[in-house]
N, C-alpha and C positions, 0 to 999 in steps of 0.2 A: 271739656268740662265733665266730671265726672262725680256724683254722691257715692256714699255708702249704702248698702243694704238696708240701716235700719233708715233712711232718709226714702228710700223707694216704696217701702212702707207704709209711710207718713204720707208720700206724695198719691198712693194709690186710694188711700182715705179721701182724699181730697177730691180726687178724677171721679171714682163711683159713690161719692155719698154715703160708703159705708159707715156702721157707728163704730165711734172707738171704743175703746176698755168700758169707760164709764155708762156705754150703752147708746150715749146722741150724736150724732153724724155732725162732721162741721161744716158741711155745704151739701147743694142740691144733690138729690139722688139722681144717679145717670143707669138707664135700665142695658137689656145687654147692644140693642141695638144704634144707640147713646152710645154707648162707648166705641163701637165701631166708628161710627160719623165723626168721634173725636178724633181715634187717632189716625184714620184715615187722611186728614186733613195736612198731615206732617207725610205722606206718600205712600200711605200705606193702601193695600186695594184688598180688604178682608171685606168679609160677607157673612152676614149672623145668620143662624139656619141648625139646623139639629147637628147636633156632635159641638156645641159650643160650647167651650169651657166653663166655670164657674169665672163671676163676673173677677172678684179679686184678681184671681189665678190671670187671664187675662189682663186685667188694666199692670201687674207687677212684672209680667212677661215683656209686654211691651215697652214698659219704661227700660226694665232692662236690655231691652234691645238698641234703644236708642241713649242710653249710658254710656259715657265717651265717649257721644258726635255731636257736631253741631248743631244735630235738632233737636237736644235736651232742652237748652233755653230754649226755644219755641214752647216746648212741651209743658215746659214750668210755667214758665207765661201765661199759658192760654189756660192752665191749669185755675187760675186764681184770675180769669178772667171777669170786671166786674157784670158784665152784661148775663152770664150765667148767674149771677145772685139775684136778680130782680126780680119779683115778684115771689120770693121766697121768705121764709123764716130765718134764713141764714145771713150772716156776715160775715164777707168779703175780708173784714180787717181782723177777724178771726181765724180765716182759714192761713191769713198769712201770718197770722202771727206764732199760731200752729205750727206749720212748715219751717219760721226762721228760727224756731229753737233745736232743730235739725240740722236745717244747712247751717247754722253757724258749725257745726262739725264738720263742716265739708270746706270754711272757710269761704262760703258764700251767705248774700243776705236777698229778702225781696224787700225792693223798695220802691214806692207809688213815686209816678212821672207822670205829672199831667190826669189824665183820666184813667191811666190805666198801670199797671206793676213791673216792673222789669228785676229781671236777676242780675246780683252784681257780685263782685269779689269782695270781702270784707275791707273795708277802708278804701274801695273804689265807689263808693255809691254812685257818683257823678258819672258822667261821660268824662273822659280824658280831652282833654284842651286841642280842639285842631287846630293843626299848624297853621301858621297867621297869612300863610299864603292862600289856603284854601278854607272859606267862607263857608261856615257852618249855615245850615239851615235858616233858622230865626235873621244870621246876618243876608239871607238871598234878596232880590228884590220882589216887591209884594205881589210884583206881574209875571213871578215868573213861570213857565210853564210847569204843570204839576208832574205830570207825565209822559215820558220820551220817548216814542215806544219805535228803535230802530230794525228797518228789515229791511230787504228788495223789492223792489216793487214789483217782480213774477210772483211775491205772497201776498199784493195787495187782499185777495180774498180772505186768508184768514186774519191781515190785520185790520181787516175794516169790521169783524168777529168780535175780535178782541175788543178794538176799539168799542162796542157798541155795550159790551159787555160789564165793561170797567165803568163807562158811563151811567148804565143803570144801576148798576150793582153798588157806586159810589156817591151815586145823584152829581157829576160832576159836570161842567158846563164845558160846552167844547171847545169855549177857548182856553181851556185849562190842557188839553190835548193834544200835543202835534205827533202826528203820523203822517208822512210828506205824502204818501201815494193815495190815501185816500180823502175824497173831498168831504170838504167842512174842516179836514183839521191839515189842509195843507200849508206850508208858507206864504203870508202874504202877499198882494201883486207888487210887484215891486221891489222884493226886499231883494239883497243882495246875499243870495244862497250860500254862499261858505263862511260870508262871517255874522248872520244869525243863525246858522247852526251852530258854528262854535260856541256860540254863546248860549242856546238854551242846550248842548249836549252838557256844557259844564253847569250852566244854572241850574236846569231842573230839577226839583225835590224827588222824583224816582225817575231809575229809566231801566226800562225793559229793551235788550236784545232779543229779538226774535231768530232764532239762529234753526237754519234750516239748510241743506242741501244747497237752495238758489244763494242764501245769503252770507256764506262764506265764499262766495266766487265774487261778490260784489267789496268792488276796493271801499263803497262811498261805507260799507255797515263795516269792512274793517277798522277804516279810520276813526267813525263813531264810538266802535266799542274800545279802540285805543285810546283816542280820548278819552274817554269816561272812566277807565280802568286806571286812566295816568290821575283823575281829578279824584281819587281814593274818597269816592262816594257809592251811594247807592248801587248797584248793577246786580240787575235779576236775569240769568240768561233763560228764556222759554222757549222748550224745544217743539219743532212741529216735523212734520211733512217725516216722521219714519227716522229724524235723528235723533240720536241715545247721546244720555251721557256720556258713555263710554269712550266716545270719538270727539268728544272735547281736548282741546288741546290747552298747554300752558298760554296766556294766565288763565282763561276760562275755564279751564279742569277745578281751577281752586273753588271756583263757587259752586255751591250748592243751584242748582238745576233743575227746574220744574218743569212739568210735561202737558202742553196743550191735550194731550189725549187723555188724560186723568183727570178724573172727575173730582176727587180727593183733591189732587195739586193746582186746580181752578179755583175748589173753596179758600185754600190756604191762600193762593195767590191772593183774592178779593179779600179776607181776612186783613193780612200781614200790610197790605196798601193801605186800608184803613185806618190802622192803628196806627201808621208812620205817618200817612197825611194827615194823622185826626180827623179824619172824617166818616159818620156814622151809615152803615151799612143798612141796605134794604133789605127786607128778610129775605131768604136764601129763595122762595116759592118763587118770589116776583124776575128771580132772573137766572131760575134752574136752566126753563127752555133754550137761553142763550147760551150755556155752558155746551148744552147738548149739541148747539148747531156749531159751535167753534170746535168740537171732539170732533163731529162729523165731516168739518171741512177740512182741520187739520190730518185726517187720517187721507184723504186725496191726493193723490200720486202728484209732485212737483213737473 
């Protein structure tokens, strides 16, 4: 996905609250440390402090940097986020309306889903129709787990982090959770291990691979994330214990890859779940400290 120059313009108006030509800004002012936390959020690990650039010159640096990659839409998205117009003078359905007289020159539109805005391609507003084999979201069953968060069980430590993490950060109930290694969100007594995993690896509305050093030597987290990868859904790989993208291999090289040790890619992480399971976020205070201690475990030797 990629805009034009004068469309990163447009979009930078929007990120810092500057005013346009006519002199009134079309959404909330974001001051320079604001903007940091924004685009931090998409992986970035900046720091406001003296020698900071002027805020424009920043917010149009960065869009440009992330101009023809995958994290543009994120960017845009969160850009016209409605929860940043609240309690402001500003409209949300201004700012996009703003912006789509741009991207229609880039041949894209924004267009509201549910609570919140997604970018599309001009005459895709919709999602494209998934194949009638594989059961779109709204067709899943009402029970099914929300979140599948696959590793070994030598990381029970940092996925019982995670685990706690996602939980407050999403107000989610633990039976909405399965993480086999640690208790509260293990498999049932009883159930028949390989074919209720099959079925919440393919049911569940997100699944996280925890991919680490221990968990690609583990057959049960290959087969997991091969499954998941074949059910052409959801799949977030998050990396811990000191592994890089870099050492990703095919298919998992193809996704975008988030880093238990970044503080920025935790936010986004808790963000991006949100908005996909529809469900509304605790402010960021009430579950910083947990961020910190899932950074600090993740960064302990496997």
């Amino acid at each position: 996905m990629k805009i034009s120059e004068e469309t990163i313009k447009a979009v930078q108006k929007v990120i810092t609250g500057d005013s346009l030509e006519g002199g009134n800004s079309i959404a909330p002012y974001r001051s320079g440390p604001d903007l940091v936390t924004f685009f931090n959020q998409f992986g970035e690990s900046d720091e406001y402090g003296q020698g900071f650039p002027s805020r424009w010159f920043y917010a149009e640096g960065k869009i440009r940097k992330f101009n023809n990659t995958d994290s543009l839409k994120q960017v845009l998205e969160s850009a016209v986020d409605p929860r940043h117009f609240l309690g402001s003078d500003h409209d949300v359905n201004e700012a996009v309306e703003y912006l789509n007289q741009y991207l229609e020159y880039d041949d894209l539109k924004i267009v509201k889903e549910g609570k919140y805005y997604r970018i599309r391609g001009i005459g895709d507003e919709a999602e494209p129709e998934a194949d009638d084999s594989i059961p779109t979201i709204t067709e899943q069953k009402e029970d099914s787990i929300s979140i599948f968060i696959s590793h070994s069980s030598k990381d029970e430590e940092v996925a019982e982090k995670l685990v706690t993490l996602l939980r407050t950060a999403l107000k989610l109930d633990s039976n909405e959770i399965r993480c086999t290694s640690v208790d509260g969100y293990r498999l049932p007594g009883g159930a028949n291990t390989n074919e209720q995993l099959k079925e919440e690896i393919y049911n569940s509305k997100s699944f996280i691979g925890l991919i680490t050093p221990n968990s690609l030597n583990s057959s049960y987290v290959l087969f997991e994330l091969g499954a998941r990868w074949g059910a052409k859904r959801q799949l977030i790989p998050l990396l811990s214990k000191g592994f890089k993208a870099n050492n990703l291999v095919a298919p998992l090289k193809d996704y975008n890859a988030l880093d238990c040790g970044s503080r920025g890619q935790m936010l986004q992480l808790v963000n991006e779940l949100g908005q996909f399971l529809n469900r509304e976020e605790e402010k960021p205070s009430l579950y910083s400290k947990l961020i910190d201690e899932l950074i600090t475990t993740s960064s302990k030797d496997s």
